[in-house]
C-alpha positions as CSV (number, residue, x, y, z in Angstrom):
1,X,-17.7,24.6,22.0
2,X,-18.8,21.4,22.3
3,X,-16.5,18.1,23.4
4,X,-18.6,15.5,22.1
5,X,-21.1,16.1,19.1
6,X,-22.6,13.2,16.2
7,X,-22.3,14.6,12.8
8,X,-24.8,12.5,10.3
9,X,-25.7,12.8,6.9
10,X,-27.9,11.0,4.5
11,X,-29.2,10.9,0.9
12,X,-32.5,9.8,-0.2
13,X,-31.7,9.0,-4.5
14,X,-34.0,8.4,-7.4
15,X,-33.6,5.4,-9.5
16,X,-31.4,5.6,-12.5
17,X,-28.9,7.9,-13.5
18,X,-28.5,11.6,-12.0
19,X,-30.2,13.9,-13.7
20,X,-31.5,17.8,-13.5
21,X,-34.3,18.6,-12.0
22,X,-34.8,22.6,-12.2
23,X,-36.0,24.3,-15.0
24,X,-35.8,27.8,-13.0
25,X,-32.4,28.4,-12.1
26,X,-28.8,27.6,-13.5
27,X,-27.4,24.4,-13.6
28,X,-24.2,24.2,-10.9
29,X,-22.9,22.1,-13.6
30,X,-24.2,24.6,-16.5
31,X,-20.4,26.0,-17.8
32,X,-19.2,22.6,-16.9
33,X,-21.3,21.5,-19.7
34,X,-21.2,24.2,-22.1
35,X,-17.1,23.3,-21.7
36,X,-17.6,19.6,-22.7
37,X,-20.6,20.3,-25.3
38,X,-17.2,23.0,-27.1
39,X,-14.4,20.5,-27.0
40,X,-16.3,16.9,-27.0
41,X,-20.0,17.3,-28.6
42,X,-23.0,15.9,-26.4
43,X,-24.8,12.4,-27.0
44,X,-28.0,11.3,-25.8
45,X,-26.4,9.8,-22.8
46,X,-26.2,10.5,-19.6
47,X,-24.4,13.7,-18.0
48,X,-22.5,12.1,-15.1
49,X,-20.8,9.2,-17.6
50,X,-20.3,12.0,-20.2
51,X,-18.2,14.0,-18.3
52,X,-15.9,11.3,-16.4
53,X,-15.9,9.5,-20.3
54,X,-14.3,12.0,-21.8
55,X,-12.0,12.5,-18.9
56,X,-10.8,9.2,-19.6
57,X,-10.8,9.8,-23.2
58,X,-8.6,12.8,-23.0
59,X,-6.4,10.1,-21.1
60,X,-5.8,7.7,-23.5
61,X,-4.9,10.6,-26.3
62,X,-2.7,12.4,-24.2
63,X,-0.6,9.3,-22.5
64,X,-2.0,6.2,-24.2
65,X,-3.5,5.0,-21.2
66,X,-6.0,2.1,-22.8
67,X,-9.5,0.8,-22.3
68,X,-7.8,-2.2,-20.2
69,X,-6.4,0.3,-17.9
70,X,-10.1,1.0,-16.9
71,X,-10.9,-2.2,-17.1
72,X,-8.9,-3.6,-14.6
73,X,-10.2,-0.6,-12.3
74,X,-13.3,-2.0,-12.0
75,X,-12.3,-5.7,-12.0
76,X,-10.5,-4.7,-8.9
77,X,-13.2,-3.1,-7.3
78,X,-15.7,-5.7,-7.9
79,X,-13.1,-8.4,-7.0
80,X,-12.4,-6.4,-3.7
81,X,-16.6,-5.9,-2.9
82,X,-16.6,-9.9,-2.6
83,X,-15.2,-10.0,0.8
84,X,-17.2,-7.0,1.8
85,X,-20.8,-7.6,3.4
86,X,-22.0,-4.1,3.4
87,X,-22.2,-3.6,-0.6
88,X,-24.6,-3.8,-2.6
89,X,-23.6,-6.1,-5.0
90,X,-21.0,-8.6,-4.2
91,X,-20.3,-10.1,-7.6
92,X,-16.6,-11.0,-9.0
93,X,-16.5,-10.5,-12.6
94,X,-13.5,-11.7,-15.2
95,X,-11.9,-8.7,-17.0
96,X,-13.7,-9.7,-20.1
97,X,-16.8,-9.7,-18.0
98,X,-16.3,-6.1,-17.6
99,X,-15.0,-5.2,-20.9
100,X,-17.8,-6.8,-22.8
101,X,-20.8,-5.5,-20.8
102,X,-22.6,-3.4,-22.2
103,X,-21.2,0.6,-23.6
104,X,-22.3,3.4,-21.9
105,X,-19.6,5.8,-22.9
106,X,-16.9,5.0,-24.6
107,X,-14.4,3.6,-22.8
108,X,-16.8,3.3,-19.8
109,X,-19.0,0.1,-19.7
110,X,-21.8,-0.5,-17.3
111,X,-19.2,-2.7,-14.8
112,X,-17.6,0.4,-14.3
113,X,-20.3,2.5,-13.5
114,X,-21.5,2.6,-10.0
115,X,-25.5,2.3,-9.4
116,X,-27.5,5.0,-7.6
117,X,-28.9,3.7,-3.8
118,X,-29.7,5.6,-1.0
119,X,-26.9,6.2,2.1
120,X,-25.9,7.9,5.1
121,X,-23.1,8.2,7.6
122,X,-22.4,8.9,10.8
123,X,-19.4,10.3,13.1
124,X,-18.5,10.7,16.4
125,X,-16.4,14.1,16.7
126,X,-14.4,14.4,20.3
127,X,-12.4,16.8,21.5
128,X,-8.5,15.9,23.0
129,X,-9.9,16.4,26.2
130,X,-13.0,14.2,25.6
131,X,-10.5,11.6,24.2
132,X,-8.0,11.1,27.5
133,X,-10.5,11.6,29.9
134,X,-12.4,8.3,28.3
135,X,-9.3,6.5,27.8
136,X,-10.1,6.6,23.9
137,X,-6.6,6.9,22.4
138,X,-6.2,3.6,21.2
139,X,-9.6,4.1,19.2
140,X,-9.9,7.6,18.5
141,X,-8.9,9.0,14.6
142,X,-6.6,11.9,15.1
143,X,-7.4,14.6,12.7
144,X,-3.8,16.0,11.5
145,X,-5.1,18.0,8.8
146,X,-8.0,19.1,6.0
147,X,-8.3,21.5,3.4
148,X,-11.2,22.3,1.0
149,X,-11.3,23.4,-2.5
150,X,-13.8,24.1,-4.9
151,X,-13.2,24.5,-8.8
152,X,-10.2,26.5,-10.4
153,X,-10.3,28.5,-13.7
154,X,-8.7,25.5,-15.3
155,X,-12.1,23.8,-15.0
156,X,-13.3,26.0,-17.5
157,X,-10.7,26.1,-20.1
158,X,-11.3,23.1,-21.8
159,X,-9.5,20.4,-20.0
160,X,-11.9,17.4,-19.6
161,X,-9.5,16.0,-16.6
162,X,-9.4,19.7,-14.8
163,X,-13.3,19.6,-15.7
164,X,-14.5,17.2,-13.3
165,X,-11.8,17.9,-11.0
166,X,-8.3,16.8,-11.2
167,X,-6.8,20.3,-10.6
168,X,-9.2,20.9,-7.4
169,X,-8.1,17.1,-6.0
170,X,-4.5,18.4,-6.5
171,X,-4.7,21.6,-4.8
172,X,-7.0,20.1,-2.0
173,X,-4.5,17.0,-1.1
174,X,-1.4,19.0,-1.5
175,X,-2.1,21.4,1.2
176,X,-3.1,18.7,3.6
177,X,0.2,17.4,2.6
178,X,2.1,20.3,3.5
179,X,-0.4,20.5,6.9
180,X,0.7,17.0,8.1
181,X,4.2,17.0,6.8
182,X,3.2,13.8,4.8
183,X,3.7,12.2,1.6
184,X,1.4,9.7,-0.5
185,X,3.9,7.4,0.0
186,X,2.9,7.4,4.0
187,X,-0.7,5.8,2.7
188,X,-1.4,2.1,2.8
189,X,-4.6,2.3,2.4
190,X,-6.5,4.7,-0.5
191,X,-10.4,4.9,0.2
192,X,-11.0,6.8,-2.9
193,X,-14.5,7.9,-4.6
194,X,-15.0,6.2,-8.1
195,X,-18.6,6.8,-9.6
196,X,-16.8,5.8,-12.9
197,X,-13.6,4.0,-13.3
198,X,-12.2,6.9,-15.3
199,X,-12.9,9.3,-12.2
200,X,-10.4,6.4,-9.9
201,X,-8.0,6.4,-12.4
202,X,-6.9,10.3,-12.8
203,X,-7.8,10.9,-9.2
204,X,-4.8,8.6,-8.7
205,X,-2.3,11.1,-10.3
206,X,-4.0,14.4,-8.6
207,X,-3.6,12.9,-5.7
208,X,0.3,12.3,-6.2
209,X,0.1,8.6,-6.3
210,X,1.9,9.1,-9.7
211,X,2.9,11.4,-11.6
212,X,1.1,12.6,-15.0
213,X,0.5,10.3,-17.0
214,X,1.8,7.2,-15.2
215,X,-1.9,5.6,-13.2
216,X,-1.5,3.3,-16.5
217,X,1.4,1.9,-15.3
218,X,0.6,2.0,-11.2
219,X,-2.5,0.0,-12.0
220,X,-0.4,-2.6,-13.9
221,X,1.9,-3.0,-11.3
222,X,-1.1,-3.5,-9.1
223,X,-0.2,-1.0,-6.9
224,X,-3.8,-0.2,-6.5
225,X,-4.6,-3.3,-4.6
226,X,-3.3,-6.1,-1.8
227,X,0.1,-6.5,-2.3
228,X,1.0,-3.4,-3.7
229,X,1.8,0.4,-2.9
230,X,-1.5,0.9,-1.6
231,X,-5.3,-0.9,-0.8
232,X,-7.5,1.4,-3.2
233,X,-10.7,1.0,-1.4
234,X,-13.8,2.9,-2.1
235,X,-15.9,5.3,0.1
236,X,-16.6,5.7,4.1
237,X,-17.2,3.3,5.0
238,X,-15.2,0.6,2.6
239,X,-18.5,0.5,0.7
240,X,-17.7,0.0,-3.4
241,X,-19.2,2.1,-5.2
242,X,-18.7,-0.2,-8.3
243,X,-20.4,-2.6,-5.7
244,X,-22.2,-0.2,-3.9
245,X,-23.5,3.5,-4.2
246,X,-21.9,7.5,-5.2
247,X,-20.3,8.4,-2.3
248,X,-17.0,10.2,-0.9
249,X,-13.1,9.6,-1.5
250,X,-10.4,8.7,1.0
251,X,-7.2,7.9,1.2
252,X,-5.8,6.1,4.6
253,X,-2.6,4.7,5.9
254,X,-1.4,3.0,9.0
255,X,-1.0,5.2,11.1
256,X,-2.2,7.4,9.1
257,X,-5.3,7.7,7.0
258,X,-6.1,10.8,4.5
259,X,-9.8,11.6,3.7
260,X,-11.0,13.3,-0.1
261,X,-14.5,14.1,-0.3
262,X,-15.5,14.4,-3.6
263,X,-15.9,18.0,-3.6
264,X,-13.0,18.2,-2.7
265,X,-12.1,18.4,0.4
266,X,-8.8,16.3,1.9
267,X,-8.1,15.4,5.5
268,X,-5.2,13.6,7.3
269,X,-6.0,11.5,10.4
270,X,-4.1,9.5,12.5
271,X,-5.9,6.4,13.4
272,X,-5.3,4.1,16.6
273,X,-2.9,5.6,18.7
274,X,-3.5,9.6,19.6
275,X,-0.5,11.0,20.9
């Protein structure tokens, strides 16, 4: 095997919002769909906001989380994309601001929808070997765990928030848990993958932020941004996707720093100082 490879990736999007584009096969997201269309109806809106919508709407009736809660998602995100100088939009925006632009899907406005660019990454991968013999401990990212997961049957039994993932985030981080012997409470630092404020907002609780039914209160604490429990940043690397583009979902710490790819898939890394 290899000591030293590059791994790369890149996306080349249309403008606007996602959308199908083959008439001649199934739809990944077909049952997905056909779930939401049974509990929730369909509206002549797009899919992506549909889905993560009612995700959020489900939400707010089952713990009374409210369309502030959201809010203040994205009023965060945007407020945190002002001091970064790779997104794409570096606006700060009032929480009325956001609450009064205009309605996509109720309770997601267009402030808390993130726009469609193109993007790519890049990563050095290194063996232990490759890492002492350069003398690269004190830059190299130790990876201490990963685990990937794909849908479970929950997706498909009518839960809007196990529809567009919340059980699969669960299952994903809680194995990497058990692999690094780690809690969420290890994390500083949460680079986490929010297309929609909804999406941030019940990833929090499968990731074990919180517990069910509680991101309401975490985000009103502010334990979601400097000063709190945690830095919730979005996407490698530190791009907003409120202020930015779709992208991945991480969660870091010092030393430590967890990585969930919307997807999912969940890695631990140790960052800084390889033993």
């Amino acid at each position: 095997m290899a000591d030293c490879v590059l791994a790369l990736g890149f996306e080349k999007m249309e403008r606007g919002s996602l959308k199908g584009h083959y008439n001649d096969r199934t739809n990944p997201l077909d049952q997905h769909m056909n779930v939401m269309m049974e509990k929730r109806g369909l509206e002549q809106v797009p899919f992506a906001p549909q889905m993560f919508g009612n995700a959020g709407r489900e939400h707010m009736e089952k713990y009374g989380t409210t369309k502030e809660h959201f809010a203040r998602i994205a009023h965060k995100n945007h407020k945190h994309s002002v001091n970064n100088p790779y997104s794409q939009f570096r606006d700060e925006y009032t929480l009325d601001d956001i609450l009064k632009s205009r309605s996509v899907f109720e309770p997601l406005t267009m402030l808390q929808c993130c726009p469609t660019s193109d993007g790519a990454a890049a990563a050095v991968l290194v063996s232990e070997a490759f890492v002492k013999k350069h003398h690269l401990e004190s830059q190299a990212v130790e990876i201490l765990g990963m685990s990937m997961a794909t849908d479970l049957p929950q997706a498909l039994q009518g839960s809007m928030i196990a529809m567009v993932g919340g059980d699969m985030v669960r299952k994903a981080a809680d194995e990497v848990y058990k692999q690094a012997g780690l809690t969420p409470k290890d994390a500083q630092v949460v680079e986490l993958h929010d297309c929609f404020s909804c999406n941030e907002l019940v990833t929090y609780e499968a990731l074990g932020l919180c517990g069910p039914g509680e991101a309401g209160k975490l985000i009103e604490k502010g334990d979601n941004t400097y000063g709190g429990k945690w830095v919730s940043l979005l996407s490698l690397p530190l791009r907003l996707l409120h202020s930015h583009t779709h992208s991945y979902v991480h969660i870091g710490g010092k030393p430590f720093w967890w990585s969930y790819f919307q997807g999912a898939s969940f890695g631990c890394y140790r960052s800084g100082s390889m033993r």
